[in-house]
Z-matrix of the N, CA and C atoms (Angstrom, degrees):
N
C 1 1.437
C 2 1.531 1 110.96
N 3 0.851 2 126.23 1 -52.50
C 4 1.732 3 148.69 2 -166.57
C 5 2.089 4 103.90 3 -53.96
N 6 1.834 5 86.18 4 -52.55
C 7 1.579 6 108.30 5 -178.64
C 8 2.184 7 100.94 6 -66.73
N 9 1.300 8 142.04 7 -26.35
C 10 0.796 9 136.60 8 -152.51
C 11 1.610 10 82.84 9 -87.47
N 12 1.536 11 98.90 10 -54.57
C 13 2.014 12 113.21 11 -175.96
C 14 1.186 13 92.21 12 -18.80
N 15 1.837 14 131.25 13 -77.30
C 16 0.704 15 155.51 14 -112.55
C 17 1.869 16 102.74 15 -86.78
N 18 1.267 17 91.44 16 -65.74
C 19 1.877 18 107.60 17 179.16
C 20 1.881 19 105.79 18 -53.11
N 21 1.189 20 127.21 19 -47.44
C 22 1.188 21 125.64 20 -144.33
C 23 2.104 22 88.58 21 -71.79
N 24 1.042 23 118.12 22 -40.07
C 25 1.848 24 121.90 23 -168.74
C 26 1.505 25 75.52 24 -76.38
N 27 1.683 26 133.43 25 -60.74
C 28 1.594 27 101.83 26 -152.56
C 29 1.899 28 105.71 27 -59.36
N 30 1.531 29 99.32 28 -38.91
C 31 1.597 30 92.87 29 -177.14
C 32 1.202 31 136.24 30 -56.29
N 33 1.496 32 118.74 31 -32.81
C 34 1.288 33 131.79 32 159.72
C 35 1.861 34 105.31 33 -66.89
N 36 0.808 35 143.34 34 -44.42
C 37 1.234 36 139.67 35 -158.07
C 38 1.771 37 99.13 36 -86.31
N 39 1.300 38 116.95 37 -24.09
C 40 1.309 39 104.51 38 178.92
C 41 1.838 40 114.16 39 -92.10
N 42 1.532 41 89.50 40 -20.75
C 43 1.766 42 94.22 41 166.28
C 44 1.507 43 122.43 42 -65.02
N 45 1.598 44 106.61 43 -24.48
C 46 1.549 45 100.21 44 -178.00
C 47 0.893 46 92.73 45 -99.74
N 48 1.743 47 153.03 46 -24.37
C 49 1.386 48 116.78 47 179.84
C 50 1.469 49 116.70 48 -86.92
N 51 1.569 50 107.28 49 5.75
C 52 1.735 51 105.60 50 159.74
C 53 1.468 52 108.14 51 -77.00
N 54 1.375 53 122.43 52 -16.85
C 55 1.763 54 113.63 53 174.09
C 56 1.695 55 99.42 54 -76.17
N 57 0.962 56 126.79 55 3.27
C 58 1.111 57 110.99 56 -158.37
C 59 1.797 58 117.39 57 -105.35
N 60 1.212 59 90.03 58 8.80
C 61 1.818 60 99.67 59 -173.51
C 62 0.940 61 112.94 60 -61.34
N 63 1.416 62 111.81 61 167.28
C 64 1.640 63 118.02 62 172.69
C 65 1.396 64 119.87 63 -89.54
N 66 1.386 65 113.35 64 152.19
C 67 1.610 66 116.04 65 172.73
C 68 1.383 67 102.12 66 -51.38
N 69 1.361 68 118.88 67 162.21
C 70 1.484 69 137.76 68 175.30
C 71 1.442 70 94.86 69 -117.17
N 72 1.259 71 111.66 70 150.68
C 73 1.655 72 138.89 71 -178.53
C 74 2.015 73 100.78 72 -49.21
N 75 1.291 74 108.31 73 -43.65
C 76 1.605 75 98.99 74 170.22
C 77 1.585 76 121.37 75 -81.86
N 78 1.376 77 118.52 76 -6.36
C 79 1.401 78 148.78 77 172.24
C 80 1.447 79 115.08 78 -44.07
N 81 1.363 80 73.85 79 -57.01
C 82 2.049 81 108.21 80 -156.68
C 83 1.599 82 91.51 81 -95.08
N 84 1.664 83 130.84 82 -50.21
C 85 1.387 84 105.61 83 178.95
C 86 1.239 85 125.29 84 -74.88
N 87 1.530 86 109.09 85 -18.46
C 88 1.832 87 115.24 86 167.30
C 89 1.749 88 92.90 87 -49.16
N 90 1.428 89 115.24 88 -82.50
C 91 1.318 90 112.86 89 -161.08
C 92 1.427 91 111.83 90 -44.93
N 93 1.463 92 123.85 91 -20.97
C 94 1.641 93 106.73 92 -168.75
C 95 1.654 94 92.36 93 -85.01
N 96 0.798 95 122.11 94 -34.98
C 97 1.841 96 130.67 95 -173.51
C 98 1.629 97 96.10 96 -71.26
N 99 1.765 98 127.78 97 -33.00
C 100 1.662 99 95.34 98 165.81
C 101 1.360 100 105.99 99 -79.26
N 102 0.986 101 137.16 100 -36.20
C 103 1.436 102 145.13 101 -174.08
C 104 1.935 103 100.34 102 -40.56
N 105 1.242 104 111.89 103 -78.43
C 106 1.470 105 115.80 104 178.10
C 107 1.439 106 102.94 105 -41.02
N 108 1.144 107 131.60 106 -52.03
C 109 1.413 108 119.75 107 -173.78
C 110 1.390 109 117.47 108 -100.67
N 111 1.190 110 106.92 109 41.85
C 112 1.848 111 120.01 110 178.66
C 113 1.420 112 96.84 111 30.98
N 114 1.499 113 137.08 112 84.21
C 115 1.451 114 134.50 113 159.83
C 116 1.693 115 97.04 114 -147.10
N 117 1.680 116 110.42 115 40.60
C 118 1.546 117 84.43 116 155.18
C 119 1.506 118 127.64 117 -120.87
N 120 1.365 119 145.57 118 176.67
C 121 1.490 120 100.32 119 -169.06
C 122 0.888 121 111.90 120 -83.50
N 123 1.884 122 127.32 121 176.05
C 124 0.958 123 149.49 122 176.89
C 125 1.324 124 110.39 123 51.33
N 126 1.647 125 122.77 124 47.57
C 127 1.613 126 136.22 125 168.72
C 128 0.707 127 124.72 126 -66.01
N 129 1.354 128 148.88 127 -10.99
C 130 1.492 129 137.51 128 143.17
C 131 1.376 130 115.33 129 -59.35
N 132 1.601 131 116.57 130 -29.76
C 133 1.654 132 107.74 131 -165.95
C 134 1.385 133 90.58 132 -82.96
N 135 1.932 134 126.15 133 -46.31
C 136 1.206 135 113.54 134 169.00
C 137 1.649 136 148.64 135 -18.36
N 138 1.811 137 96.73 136 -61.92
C 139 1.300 138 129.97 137 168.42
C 140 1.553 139 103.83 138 -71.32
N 141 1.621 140 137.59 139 -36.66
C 142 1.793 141 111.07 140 169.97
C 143 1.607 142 95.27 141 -72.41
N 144 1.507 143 140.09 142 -52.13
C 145 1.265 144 110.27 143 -150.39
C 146 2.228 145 101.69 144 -69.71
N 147 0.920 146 96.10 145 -52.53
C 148 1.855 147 85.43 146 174.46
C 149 1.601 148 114.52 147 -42.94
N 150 0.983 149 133.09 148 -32.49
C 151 1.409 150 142.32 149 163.53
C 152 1.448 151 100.23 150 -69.71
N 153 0.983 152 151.77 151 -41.63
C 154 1.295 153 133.22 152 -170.29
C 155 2.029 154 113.17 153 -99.51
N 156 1.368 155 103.20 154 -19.96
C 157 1.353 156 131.31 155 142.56
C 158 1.559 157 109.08 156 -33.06
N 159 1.363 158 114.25 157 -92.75
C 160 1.518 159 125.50 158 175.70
C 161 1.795 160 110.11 159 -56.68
N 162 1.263 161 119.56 160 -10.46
C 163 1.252 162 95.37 161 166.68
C 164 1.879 163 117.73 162 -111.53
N 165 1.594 164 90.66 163 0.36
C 166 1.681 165 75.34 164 167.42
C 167 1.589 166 105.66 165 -94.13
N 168 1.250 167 118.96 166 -13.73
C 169 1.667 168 107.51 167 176.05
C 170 1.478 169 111.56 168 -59.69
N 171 1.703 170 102.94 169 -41.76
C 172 1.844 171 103.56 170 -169.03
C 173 1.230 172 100.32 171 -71.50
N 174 1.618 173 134.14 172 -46.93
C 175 1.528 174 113.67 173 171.78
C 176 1.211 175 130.28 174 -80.33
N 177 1.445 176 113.95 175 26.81
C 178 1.919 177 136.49 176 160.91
C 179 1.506 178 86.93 177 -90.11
N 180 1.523 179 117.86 178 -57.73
C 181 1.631 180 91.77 179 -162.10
C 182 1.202 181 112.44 180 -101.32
N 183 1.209 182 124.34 181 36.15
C 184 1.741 183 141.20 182 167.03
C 185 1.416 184 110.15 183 -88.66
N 186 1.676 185 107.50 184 -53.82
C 187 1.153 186 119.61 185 146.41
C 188 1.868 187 149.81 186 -48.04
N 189 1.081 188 73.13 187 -26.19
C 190 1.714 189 74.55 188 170.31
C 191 1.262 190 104.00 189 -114.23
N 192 1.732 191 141.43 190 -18.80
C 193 1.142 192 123.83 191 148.45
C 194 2.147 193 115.49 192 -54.23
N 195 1.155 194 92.36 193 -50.47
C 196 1.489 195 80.09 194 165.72
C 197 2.025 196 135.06 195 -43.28
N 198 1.118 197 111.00 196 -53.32
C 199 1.160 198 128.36 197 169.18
C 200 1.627 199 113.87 198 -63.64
N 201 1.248 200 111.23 199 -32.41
C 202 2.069 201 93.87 200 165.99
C 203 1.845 202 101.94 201 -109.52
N 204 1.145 203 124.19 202 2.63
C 205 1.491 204 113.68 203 127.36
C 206 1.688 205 124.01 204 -55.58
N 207 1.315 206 121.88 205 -63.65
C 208 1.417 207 108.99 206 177.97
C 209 1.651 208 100.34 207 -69.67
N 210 1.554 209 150.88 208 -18.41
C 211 1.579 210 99.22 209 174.83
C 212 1.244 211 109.53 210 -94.94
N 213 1.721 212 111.14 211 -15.08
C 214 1.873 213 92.97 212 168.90
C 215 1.607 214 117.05 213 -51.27
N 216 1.273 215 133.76 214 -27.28
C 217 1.636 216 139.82 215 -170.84
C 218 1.527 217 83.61 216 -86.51
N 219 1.197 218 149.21 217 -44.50
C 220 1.439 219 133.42 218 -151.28
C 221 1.902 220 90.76 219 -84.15
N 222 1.170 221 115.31 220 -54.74
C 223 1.527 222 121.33 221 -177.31
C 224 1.617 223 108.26 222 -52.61
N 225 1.119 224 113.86 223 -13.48
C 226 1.459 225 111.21 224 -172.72
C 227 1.355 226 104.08 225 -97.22
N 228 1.938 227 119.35 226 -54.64
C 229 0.823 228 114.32 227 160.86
C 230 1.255 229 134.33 228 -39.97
N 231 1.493 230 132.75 229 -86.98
C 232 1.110 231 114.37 230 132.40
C 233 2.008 232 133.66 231 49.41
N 234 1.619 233 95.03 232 -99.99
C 235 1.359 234 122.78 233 157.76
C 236 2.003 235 107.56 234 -40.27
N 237 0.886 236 104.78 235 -77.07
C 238 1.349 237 111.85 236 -179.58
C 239 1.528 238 111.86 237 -50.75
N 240 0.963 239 136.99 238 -39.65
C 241 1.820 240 135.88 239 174.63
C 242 1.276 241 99.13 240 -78.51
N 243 1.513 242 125.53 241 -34.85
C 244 1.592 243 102.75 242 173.00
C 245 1.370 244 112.16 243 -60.58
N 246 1.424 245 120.61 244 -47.05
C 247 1.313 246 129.40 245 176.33
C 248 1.384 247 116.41 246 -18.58
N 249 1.816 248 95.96 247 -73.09
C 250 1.445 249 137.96 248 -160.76
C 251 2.206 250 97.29 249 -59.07
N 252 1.173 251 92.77 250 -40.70
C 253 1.766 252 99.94 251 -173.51
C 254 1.651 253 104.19 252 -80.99
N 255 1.289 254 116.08 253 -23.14
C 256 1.659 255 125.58 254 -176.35
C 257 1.604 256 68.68 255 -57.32
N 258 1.443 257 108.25 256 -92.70
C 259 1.351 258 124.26 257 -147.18
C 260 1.481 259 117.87 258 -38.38
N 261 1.377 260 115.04 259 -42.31
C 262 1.889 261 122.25 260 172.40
C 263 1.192 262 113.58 261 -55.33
N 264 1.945 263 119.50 262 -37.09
C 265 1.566 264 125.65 263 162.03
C 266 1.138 265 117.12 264 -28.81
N 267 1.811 266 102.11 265 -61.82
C 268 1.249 267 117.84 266 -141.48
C 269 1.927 268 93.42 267 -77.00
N 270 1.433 269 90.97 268 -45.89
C 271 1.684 270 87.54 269 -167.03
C 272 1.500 271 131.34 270 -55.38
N 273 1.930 272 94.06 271 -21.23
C 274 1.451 273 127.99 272 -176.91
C 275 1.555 274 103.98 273 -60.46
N 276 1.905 275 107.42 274 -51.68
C 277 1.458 276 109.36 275 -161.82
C 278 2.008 277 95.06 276 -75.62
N 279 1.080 278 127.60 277 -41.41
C 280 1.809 279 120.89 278 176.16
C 281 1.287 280 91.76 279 -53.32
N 282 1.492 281 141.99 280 -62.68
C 283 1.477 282 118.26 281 -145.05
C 284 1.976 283 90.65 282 -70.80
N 285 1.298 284 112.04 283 -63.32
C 286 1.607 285 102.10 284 169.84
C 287 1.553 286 118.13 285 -11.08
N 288 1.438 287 115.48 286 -67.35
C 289 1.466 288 141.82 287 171.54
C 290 1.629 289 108.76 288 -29.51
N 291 1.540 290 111.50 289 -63.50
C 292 1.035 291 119.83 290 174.02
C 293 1.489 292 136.13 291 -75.46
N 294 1.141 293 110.78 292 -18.83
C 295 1.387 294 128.67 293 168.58
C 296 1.352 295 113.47 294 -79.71
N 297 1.483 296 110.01 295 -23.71
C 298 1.914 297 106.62 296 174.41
C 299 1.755 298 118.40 297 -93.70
N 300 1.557 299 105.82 298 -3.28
C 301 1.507 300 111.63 299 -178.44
C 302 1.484 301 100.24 300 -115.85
């Protein structure tokens, strides 16, 4: 009894990791060759998720072009008020300058 316990999980468990193989190189070009000619099943659901695939990458990199657009403008900005405050220093310490002579 104990030995049956035992066999029935390995047998099932070795049947699903026989579903579990990998495509083979003629596998994968069969499927790309139904793919090009819409013959694999369920090709419409195929063709929305790859379509929705390619459009979350382009608004990943819309987005992250966006985001080093805003810190190149922040680094510039930035850049420029240090500038802008050098110069108010500077103008601060002459009028000082001039106000003590």
């Amino acid at each position: 009894m104990n030995a049956r316990i035992l066999w029935v999980p390995l047998v099932a468990s070795m049947a699903l990791l026989g579903g579990c193989e990998k495509q083979s190189s003629l596998e994968r070009a069969e499927d790309k060759v139904n793919d090009a000619l819409d013959r694999r099943p369920a090709e419409d659901i195929r063709d929305a998720a790859e379509d929705a695939k390619e459009a979350a990458k382009d608004f990943g990199d819309a987005v992250k072009d966006m985001a080093q657009e805003a810190s190149d403008d922040a680094k510039a900005a930035a850049s420029e008020a240090a500038a802008e405050a050098k110069e108010a220093a500077r103008e601060v310490e002459e009028a000082a300058k001039d106000a003590v002579h």
